[in-house]
N, C-alpha and C positions, 0 to 999 in steps of 0.2 A: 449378694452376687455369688454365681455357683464357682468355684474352682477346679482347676485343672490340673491334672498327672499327665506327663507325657511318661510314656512307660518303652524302653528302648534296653533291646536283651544285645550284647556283646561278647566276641570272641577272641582276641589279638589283633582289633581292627578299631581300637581307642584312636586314633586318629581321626577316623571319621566318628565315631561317635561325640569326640569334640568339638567338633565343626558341629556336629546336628544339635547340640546340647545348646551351643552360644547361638544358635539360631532360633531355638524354637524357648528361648528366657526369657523374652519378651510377653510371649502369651500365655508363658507354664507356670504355674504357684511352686510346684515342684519337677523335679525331674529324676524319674528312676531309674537307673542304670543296674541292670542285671549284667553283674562279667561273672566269665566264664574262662580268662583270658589266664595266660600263665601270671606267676606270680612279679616278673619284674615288668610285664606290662600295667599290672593292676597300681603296682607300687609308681609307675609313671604316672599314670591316672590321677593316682589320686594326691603328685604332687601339682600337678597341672592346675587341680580343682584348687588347691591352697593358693596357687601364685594369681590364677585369673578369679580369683575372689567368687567362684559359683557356688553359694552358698544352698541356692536352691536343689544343685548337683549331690543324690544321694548317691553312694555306692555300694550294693552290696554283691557279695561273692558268693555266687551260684556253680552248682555241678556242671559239664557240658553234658546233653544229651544231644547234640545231634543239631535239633530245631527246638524251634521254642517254645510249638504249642504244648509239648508233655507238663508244661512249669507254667504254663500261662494264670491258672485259676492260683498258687504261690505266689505267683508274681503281683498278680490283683492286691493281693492282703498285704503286700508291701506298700501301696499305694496310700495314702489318706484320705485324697477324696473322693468323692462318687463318681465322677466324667474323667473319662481315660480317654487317650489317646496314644492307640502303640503305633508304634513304627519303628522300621530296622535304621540300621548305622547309615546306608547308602539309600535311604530316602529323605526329601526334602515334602515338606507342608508348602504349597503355593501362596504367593501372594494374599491373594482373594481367602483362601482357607483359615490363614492368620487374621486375617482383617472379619473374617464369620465368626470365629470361634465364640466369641462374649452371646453373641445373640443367639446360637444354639443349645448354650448351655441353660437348660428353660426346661420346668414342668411337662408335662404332656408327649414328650419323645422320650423316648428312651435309646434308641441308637441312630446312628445315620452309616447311612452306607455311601460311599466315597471312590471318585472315579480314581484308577492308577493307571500311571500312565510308563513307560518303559521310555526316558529322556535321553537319544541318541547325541545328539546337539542342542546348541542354544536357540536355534530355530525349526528345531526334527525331533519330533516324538510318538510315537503307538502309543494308542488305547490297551489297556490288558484287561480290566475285567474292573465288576465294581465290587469295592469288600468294606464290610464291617470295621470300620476302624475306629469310630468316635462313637463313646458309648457310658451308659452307667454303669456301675462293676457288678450292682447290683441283679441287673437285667439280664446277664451276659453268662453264657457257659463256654468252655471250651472242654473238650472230650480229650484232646492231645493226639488225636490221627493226624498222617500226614496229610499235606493240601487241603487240612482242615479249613472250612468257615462256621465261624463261630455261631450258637444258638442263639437267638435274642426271646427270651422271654419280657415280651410289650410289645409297644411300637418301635419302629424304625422309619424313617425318611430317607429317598435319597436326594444328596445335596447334587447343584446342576455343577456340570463338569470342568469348569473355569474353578471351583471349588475343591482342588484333587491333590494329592500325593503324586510325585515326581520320583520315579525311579533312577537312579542319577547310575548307574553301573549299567554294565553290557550282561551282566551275569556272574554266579559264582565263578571262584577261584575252579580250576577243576577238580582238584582233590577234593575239595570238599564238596561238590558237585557227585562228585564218585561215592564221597561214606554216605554221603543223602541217600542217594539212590538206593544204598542197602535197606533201608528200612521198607521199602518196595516188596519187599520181600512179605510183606505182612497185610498187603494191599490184594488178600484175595477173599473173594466171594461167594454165594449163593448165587443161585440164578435168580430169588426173590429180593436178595440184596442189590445185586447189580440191575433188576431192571429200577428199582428206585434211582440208583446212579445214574444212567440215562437218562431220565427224567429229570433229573437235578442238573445233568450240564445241559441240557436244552434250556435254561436259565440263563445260565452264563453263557452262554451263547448268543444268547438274546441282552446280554447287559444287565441281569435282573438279579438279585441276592435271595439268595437262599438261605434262610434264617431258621430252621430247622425241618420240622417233618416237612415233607415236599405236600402241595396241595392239588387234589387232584382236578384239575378241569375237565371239559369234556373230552378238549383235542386227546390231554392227556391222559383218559380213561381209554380212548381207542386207543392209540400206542401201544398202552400196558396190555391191552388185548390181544393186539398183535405182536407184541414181543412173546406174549405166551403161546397163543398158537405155533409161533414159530418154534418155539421149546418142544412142545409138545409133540410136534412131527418128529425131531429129533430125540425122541425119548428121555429128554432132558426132566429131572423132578428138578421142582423150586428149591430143594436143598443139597442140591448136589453142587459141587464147585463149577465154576464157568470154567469153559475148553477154554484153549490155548488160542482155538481161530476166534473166541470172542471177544478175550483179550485183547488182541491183536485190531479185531476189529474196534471195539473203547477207544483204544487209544490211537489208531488212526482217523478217526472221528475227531476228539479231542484236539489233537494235538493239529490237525488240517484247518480247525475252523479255529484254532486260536491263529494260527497263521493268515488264514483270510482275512482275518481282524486286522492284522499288521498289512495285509492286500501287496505281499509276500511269494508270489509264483514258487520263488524258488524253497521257502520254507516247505509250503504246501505238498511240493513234491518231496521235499527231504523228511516229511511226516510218514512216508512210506516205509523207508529203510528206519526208520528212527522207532517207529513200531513195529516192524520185524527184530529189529535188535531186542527191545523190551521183551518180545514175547519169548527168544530163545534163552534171556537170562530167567523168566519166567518157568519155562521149562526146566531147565538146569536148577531152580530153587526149588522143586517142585519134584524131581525124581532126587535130590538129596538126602543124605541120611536125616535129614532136619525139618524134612519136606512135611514126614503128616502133623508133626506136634505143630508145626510154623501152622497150617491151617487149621489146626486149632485155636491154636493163638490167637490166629486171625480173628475166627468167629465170635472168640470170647471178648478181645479187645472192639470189633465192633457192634457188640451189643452194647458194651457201660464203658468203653472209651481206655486208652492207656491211663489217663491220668487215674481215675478209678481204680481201674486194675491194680497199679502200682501203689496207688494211695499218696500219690505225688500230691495231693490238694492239702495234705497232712504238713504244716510246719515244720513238725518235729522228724518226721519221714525224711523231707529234701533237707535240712540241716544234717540227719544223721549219714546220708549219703554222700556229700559232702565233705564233712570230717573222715570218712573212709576212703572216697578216692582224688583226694585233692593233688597229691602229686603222685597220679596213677594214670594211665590210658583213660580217657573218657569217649564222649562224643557219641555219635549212634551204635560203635560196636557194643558201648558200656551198656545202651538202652534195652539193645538184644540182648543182650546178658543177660540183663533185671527180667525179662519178659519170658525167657525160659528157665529162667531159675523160680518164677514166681508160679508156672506151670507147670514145672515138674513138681516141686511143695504140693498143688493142691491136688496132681494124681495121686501121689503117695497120700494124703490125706484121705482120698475118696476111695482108697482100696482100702 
């Protein structure tokens, strides 16, 4: 019989990760807990785990960067066995999910992509999207970009939606909603890059996972045609950075039809001002003194990913990070740190 890692990344939020831990013991062989948390958090942890006998609860102490996909493919090799299942501190596994698990864990699939649902009440919940959550570690990349979905090299299935992850919170703290959003900052494009992005939220848009290169159908060969004609009128080269109005337009798009999803009037109209705000912090990161290396950054991080870039997939890398700033500022400022110090090394190398 195959076994299971539930793999669960934490940050001064060990409360709930104990609550998700003595729930999900029943189905997990193990359980990995990546903290990030201060150190007399960590030390409550892990007398918890002593007094309620979770033997299957492992603990280890990771750097904060921010989010979690930068550590994801680190976090795997923590792992022992093949079938993960990650999930955050304020997500719960449904009924029906738990009572599946044995019978998916099976030859012939390599991932399953898994409905989330955003849990207002005990009888009130949205759809949000479907994602890659139950998987072999084998099969599985993560790049470390933000609102990453991970690459599935194999198959994947998706499981029917009575079968889902439960989002039990309303959303981030704000603060940390706010240092998120810095990393935004590194979320800029080509016009050949971003018409692939387009292409990929018509996906999600549609319920559908996107599991690496986007494929092109016919619909979406004309698309891509007329996204280019329209370029082209605009004197736009496929390697020039997207303007500010297309930004703006991305992410009123996005952000409207994930609101429809929710069938949300008032989200829908708040998707206006809420992409005019993005696009003026856009602007502003963008005439800064940080603005041309940051799109570089960008270009280079989405070709072979942060975790690459950084060499975070390296053991000995995220240990040695670690032992340097364990009781130092972390979190996504830390990550821009790494990202333009790793950038300026390799111009001073390449002069």
């Amino acid at each position: 019989m195959q076994k299971l890692s539930v793999l669960v990344f934490s940050k001064d939020d060990l409360g709930q990760a104990l609550e998700l831990a003595k729930e999900a013991y029943g189905v997990a062989d193990e359980i990995i807990l990546m903290d990030a948390s201060s150190r007399a958090h960590n030390e409550w942890m892990v007398r918890q785990k002593a007094r309620l006998g979770l033997g299957k609860l492992k603990i280890h102490r990771v750097v904060a960067l921010g989010y979690r996909e930068p550590l994801m493919m680190y976090a795997l090799k923590k792992c022992r066995n093949s079938w993960v299942i990650s999930l955050n501190t304020d997500e719960r596994m449904s009924s029906r999910l738990r009572d599946a698990i044995p019978r998916l864990l099976k030859p012939g699939v390599d991932a399953y992509s898994i409905a989330l649902y955003s849990l207002w009440s005990e009888k009130s919940r949205t759809f949000v999207s479907q994602q890659v959550r139950l998987f072999r570690k084998e099969a599985i990349e993560f790049r470390g970009l933000l609102h990453e979905k991970p690459i599935v090299h194999g198959t994947y299935r998706t499981l029917p939606r009575d079968e889902c992850i439960n989002h039990r919170t309303t959303g981030m703290m704000h603060t940390t909603k706010g240092q998120y959003a810095e990393m935004e900052r590194f979320e800029r494009y080509t016009y050949a890059r971003h018409n692939l992005r387009i292409l990929g939220q018509l996906d999600r848009a549609r319920g559908k996972e996107s599991t690496g290169a986007v494929k092109l159908s016919a619909g979406k060969k004309a698309l891509l045609g007329l996204l280019r004609i329209y370029e082209a009128l605009g004197l736009k080269s496929q390697e020039q950075e997207v303007s500010n109005f297309d930004y703006y337009m991305f992410w009123l798009m996005r952000d409207a039809a994930h609101q429809a999803r929710r069938r949300s009037v008032g989200g829908m109209l708040a998707a206006f001002g809420g992409a005019a705000e993005r696009a003026s912090e856009m602007r502003r990161w963008r005439s800064g003194s940080q603005g041309d290396h940051d799109f570089e950054i960008a270009k280079m991080i989405g070709k072979m990913g942060v975790t690459k870039f950084l060499r975070l997939d390296d053991e000995k890398v995220v240990d040695a990070l670690g032992r340097k700033y364990r009781y130092r500022d972390q979190g996504v400022g830390l990550l821009i740190r790494l990202l333009r110090e790793k950038y300026m090394k390799k111009e001073m190398q390449n002069r």
